[in-house]
C-alpha positions in Angstrom: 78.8 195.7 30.6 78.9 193.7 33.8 81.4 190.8 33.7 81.3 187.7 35.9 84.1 185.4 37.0 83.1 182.1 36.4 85.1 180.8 32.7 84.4 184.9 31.5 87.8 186.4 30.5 88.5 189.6 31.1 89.3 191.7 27.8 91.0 194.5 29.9 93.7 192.3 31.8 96.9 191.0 30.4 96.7 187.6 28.4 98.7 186.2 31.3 96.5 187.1 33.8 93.2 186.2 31.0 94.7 182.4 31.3 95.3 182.2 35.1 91.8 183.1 35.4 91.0 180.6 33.2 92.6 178.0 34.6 90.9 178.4 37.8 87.4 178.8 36.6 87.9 175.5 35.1 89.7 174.3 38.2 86.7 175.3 40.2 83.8 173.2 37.6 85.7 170.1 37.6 86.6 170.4 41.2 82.5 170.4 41.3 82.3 167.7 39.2 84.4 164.9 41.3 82.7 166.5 44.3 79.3 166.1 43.6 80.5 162.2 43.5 78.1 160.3 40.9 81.1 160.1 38.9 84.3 158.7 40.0 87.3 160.6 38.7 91.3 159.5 39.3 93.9 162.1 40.5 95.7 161.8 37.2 92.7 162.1 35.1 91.3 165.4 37.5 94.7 166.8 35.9 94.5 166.0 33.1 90.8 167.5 32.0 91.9 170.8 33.7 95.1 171.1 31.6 93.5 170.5 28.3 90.1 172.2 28.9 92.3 174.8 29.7 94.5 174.7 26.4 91.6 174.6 24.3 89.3 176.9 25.4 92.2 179.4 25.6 91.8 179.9 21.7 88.4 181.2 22.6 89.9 184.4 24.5 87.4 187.2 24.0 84.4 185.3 23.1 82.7 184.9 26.4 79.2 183.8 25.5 80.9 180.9 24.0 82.8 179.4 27.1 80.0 177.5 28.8 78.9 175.8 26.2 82.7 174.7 24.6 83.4 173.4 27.7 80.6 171.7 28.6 81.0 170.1 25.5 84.9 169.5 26.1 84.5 167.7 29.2 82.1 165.4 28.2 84.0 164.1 25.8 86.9 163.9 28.2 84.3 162.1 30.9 83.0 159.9 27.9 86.4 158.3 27.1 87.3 157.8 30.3 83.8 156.1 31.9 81.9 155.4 28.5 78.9 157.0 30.4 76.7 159.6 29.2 73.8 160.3 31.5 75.5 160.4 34.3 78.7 163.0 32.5 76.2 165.1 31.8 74.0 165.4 35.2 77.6 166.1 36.8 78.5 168.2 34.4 75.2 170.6 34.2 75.0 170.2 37.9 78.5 171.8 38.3 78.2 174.7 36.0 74.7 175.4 37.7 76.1 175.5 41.3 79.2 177.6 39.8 76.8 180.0 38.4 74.3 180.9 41.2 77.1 181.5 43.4 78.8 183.4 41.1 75.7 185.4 40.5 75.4 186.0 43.9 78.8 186.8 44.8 78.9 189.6 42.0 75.5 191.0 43.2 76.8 191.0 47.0 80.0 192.6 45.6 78.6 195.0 43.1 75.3 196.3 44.2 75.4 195.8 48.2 78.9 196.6 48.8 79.3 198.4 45.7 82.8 197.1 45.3 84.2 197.8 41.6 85.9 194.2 41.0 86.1 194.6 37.2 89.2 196.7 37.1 90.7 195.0 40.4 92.9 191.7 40.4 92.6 191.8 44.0 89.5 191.2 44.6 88.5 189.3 41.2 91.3 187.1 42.9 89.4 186.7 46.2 85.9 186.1 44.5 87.3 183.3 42.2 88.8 181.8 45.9 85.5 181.9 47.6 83.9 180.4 44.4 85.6 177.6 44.5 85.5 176.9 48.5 81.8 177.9 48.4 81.0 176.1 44.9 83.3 172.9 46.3 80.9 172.5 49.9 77.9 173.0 47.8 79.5 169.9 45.6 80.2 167.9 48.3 76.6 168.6 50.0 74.6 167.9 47.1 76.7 164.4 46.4 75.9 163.4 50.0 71.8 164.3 49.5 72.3 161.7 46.4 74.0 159.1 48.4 71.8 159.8 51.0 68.6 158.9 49.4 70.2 156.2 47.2 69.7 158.0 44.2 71.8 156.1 41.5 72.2 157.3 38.3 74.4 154.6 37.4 71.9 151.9 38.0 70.7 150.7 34.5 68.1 148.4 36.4 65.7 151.3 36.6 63.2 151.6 33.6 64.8 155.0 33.6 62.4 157.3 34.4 64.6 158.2 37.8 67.2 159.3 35.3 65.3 160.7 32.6 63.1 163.0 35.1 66.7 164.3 36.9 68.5 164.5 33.5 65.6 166.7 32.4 65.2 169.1 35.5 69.1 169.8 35.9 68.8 170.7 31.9 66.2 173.0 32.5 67.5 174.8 35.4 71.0 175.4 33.5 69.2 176.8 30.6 67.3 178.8 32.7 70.9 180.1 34.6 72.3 180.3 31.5 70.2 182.8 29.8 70.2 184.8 32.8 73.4 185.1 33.1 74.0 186.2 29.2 70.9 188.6 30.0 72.6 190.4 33.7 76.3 189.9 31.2 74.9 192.1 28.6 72.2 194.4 29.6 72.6 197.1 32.4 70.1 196.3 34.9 68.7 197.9 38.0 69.9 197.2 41.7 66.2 196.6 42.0 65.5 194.6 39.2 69.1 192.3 39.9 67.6 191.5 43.3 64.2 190.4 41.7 66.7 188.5 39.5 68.4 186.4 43.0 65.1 186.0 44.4 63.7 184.1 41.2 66.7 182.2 40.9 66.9 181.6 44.8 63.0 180.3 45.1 63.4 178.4 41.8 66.3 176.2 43.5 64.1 176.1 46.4 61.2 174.1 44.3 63.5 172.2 42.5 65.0 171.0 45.8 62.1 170.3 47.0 60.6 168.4 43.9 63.5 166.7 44.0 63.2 165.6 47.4 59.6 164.4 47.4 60.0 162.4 44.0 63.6 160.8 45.8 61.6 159.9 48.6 58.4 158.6 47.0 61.1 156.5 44.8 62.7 155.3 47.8 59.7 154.1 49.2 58.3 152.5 46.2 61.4 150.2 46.3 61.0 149.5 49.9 57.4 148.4 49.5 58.6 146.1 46.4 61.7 145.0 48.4 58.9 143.7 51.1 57.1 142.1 48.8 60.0 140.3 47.5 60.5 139.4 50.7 57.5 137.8 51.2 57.8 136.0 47.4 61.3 134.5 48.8 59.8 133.6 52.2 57.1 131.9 50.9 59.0 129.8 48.5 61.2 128.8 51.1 58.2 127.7 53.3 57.1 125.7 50.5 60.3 123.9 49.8 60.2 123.3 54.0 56.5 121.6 53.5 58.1 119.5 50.0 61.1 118.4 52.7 58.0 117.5 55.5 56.2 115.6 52.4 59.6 113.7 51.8 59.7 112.5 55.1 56.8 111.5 55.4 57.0 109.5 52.5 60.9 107.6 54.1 59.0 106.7 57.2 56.7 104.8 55.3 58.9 103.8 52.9 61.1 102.6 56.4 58.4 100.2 57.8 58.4 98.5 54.3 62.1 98.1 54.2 61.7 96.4 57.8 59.1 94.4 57.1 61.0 92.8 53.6 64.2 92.5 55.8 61.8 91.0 58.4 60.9 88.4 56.0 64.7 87.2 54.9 65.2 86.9 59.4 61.8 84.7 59.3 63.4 82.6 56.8 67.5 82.6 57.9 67.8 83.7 54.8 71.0 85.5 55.3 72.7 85.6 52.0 69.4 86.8 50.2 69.5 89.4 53.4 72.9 90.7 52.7 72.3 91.3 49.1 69.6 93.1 50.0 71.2 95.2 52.5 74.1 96.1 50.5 72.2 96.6 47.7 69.3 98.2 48.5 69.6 99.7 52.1 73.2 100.8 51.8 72.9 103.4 48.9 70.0 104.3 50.2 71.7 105.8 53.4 74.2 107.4 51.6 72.0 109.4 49.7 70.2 110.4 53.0 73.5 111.2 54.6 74.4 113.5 51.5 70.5 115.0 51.6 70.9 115.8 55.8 74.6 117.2 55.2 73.3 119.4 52.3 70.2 120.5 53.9 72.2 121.4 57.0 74.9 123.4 55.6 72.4 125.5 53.6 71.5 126.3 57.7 74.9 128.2 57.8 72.9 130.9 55.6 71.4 133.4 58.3 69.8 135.6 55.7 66.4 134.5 55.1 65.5 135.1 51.7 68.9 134.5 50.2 68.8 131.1 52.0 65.1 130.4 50.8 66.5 131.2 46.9 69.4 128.5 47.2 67.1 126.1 48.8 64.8 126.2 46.3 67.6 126.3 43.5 68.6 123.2 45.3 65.8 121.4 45.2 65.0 122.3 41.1 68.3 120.7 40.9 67.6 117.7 42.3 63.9 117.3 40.5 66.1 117.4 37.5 69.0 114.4 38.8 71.8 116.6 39.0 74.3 116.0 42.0 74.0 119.1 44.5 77.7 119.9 46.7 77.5 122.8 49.2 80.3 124.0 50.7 78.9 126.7 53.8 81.2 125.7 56.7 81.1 129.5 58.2 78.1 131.2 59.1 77.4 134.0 56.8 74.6 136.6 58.6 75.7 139.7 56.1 76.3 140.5 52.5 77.3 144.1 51.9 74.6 144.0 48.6 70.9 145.1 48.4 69.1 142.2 49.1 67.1 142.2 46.1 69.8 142.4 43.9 71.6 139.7 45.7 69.0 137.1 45.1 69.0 138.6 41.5 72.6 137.8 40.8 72.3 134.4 42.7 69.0 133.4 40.7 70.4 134.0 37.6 73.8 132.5 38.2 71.8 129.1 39.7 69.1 129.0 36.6 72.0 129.0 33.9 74.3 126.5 36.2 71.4 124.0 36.2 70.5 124.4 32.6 73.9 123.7 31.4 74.3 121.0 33.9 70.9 118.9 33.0 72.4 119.1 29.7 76.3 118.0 30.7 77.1 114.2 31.2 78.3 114.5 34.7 75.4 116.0 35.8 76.7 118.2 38.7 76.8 121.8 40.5 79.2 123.1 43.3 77.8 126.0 45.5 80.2 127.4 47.9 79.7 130.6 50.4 83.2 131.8 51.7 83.2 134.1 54.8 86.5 136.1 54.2 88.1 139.0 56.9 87.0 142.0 54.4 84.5 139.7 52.4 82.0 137.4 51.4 82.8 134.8 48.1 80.3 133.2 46.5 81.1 130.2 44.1 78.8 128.1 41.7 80.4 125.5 39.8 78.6 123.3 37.3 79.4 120.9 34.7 79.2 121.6 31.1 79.8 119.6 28.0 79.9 121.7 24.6 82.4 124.0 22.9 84.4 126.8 24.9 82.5 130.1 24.8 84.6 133.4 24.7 84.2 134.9 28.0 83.4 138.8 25.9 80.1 137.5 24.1 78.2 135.5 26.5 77.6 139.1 28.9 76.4 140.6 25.2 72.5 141.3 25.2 70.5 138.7 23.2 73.3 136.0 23.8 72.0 132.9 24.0 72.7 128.8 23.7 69.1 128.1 24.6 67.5 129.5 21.5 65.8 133.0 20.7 64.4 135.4 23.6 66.9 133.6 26.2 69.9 135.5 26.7 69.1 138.6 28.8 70.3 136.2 31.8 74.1 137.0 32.3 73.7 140.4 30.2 71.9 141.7 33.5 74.1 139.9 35.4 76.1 142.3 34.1 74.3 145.1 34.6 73.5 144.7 38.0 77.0 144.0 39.2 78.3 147.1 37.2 75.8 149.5 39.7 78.6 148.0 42.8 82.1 149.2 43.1 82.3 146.6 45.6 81.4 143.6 43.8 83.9 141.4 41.5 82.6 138.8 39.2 85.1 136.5 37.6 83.6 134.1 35.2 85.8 130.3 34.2 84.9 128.6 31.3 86.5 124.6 30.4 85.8 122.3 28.5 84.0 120.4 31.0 83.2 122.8 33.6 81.8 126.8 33.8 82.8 128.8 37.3 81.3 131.4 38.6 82.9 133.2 41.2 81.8 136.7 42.4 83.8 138.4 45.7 81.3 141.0 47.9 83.7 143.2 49.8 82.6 144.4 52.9 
C-alpha cells in the first residue's frame, strides 16, 4: 500500500512521531491557505487553527481516507468564525489542499518510481519530503495569490452578480474531487511505474487547461469591466457637460436679467429718486449678489476636483440640490487629482451618500448639506453633512437590506453602501446620526 505525506499518518511509526507528522501536514495547508491571500488571516489566529486542527484530527489516527475531508471541514468552521465568509473559506481552502496534493503526488512519484527511494520505512527522508512540501506548496501559494491579485479577481466583492465566484467555486471543487479520488485510487491500489506516470501527466495537463480556462475567463472579465468602466465614463462626462450647458443657460439668463436691473435703477436716477433707489438696492440687488458670490465660490471650489467624472457626479448632485432649495456648502480648499478607489465604485459610494443627504435634507427644516474633500499626508476624507429632522435611527439597521424611511423597494441604498466599501481594506466609513443632523464621513487611505 503506497502511503503519501500530506495529513496520511503513518501506522508503522511511533505515535509521537504519527503527531509530529501531523502537525506539519497541517502546518503546510494552512500555511497555503494565508499564502494564497484571498483571505486575510492574523498571526494569532494562523496558531491557533494549526493547534486545534491538530488536536482534533489526532483522534482520527489510523483512519487516513478520512483526514481530508475532517479537516477541510475543521477549518472552515474555524475560517467561518473568524471572517463570517463562506465562498471565499472554501476557494482557499480547496485551493490549498489541491496544491498540497499534486505536489505531494509528484514528490512521491519522483521519490518512489524514478529514484526508487523507499521513504515509507525512513524518517529521514519522509522528513525531507514533508520540508520540500511545504517550501514548494508555500511558492506555489504565494504565486497563485499574486495571478489573483494580478488580474483583479475578487472573490470578496459581493457587487458581482456572482457568476465570477460561482464558476471559480465550481472549477476548484471539481479539480479537488478529481485529486482526491486519485489519490485514494494510487493510496490503495498497486499501480504500475507506467500507468503512475500516465497518472502525473493527466493530472499535470488537466492543471494546464484549468489554468488556462482560468486565465482567458479572468481576462475576458477584466475587459468586460473595462469596457463598462468607459462607458460609465462617458455617462459621468456627459452629465457633467450638461450641467456646464444648464450653468451657460443661467448666465445667459443674469445678463439679461442685468440690463433690467439697470434700466429699473436707471429709472429711480431719472427721477432723484434716491430713497426709492436705496430700498431697492438693498433690497433687491444686494441679496441678489450674495447669492452670486456663494454660486461662483461653490462652483469654483468644486474646480479643486481634478478627477473628471467624480467632479461631474458632485456637480450634478449639486445642482439637484439646488433645483430642490436646499443650501449647498463645499469645502475643497486642496486640490485632490487621486483617490486610491476604482473609479466606478467611487462615484458609487458618493452617489448614493449625495441622493440620501438630499432626500433627508428636502425634508429637514433647515434645508442644508455640507460636502467636504480633505487631502490628508496618507489620505483622502470625504465628508457629507446634511440636515435632518425626525427620530434618531440606530446606526446597526439603516446598513440592513430592505431598510428604508422612504417607503417599500427603497432601501438597498446604504445596504450597498455597505457592500461596496466592505470589498476595500482601505476604506473606513463612519456614519453620525443627531437629532438634527446625519454625517457621513468615509477616510480612503492611500
Amino acid at each position: 500500500m503506497t502511503k503519501y505525506a500530506i495529513v496520511l499518518i503513518r501506522g508503522d511509526i511511533p505515535m509521537i512521531n504519527s503527531i509530529a507528522f501531523l502537525f506539519i501536514s497541517i502546518l503546510i495547508l494552512i500555511t497555503s491557505i494565508y499564502l494564497i491571500g484571498i483571505i486575510k488571516l492574523s498571526i494569532k489566529n494562523f496558531v491557533l487553527n494549526v493547534i486545534i486542527c491538530t488536536l482534533l484530527l489526532a483522534t482520527f489516527a489510523g483512519k487516513t481516507y478520512l483526514m481530508l475531508p475532517i479537516f477541510f471541514i475543521i477549518i472552515n468552521i474555524l475560517l467561518y468564525i473568524e471572517n463570517k465568509k463562506i465562498i471565499v473559506n472554501l476557494i482557499s481552502s480547496i485551493f490549498a489542499v489541491i496544491i498540497s496534493i499534486f505536489i505531494d503526488t509528484v514528490q512521491v512519484f519522483i521519490v518512489r518510481d524514478v529514484l526508487c527511494i523507499n521513504y515509507q520505512n525512513n524518517n529521514t527522508v519522509y522528513v525531507i519530503m514533508h520540508i520540500t512540501l511545504l517550501i514548494a506548496s508555500s511558492i506555489i501559494s504565494y504565486g497563485i495569490g499574486k495571478v489573483i491579485k494580478g488580474f483583479k479577481f475578487n472573490f470578496k466583492d459581493k457587487r458581482s452578480n456572482g457568476k465570477e465566484s460561482f464558476i471559480a467555486l465550481a472549477n476548484v471543487i471539481l479539480t479537488a474531487a478529481i485529486f482526491y479520488i486519485i489519490t485514494m485510487l494510487i493510496r490503495y491500489y498497486d499501480m504500475s511505474v507506467n500507468i503512475m506516470r500516465i497518472i502525473t501527466t493527466i493530472i499535470t495537463v488537466y492543471l494546464m487547461l484549468m489554468l488556462a480556462t482560468s486565465y482567458l475567463f479572468m481576462n475576458f472579465n477584466r475587459k468586460e469591466q473595462e469596457y463598462e468602466a468607459r462607458i460609465r465614463e462617458f455617462e459621468h462626462l456627459t452629465e457633467y457637460t450638461t450641467n456646464l450647458e444648464t450653468l451657460n443657460t443661467e448666465m445667459r439668463s443674469f445678463r439679461h436679467d442685468y440690463i433690467n436691473i439697470l434700466t429699473s435703477m436707471s429709472e429711480y436716477i431719472k427721477d432723484d429718486n434716491m430713497k426709492e433707489l436705496r430700498k431697492y438696492f438693498n433690497e433687491k440687488i444686494v441679496p441678489l449678489g450674495e447669492s452670486l458670490n456663494k454660486k461662483n465660490l461653490r462652483f469654483g471650489l468644486l474646480g479643486n476636483i481634478k478627477i473628471p467624472e467624480l467632479k461631474g457626479l458632485i456637480t450634478s448632485k449639486v445642482i439637484m440640490a439646488q433645483e430642490r432649495y436646499i443650501e449647498v456648502f463645499i469645502d475643497i480648499n486642496e486640490e485632490v487629482h487621486k483617490i486610491n478607489m476604482d473609479i466606478i465604485d467611487l462615484c458609487r459610494v458618493v452617489g448614493i451618500i449625495m441622493d440620501n443627504a438630499i432626500d433627508s435634507a428636502e425634508k429637514s427644516k433647515n434645508k442644508l448639506i455640507k460636502i467636504a474633500l480633505i487631502n490628508k499626508k496618507n489620505s483622502v476624507i470625504f465628508i457629507v453633512e446634511n440636515s435632518y429632522d425626525g427620530e434618531v435611527i440606530k446606526l446597526h439597521e439603516i446598513f440592513k437590506k430592505g431598510y428604508s424611511t422612504k417607503g417599500e423597494n427603497r432601501g438597498l441604498g446604504l445596504y450597498n453602501l455597505k457592500n461596496i466599501l466592505s470589498s476595500y481594506e482601505n476604506v473606513y466609513l463612519d456614519t453620525v446620526i443627531n437629532e438634527d443632523e446625519f454625517i457621513q464621513n468615509i477616510e480612503i487611505k492611500n
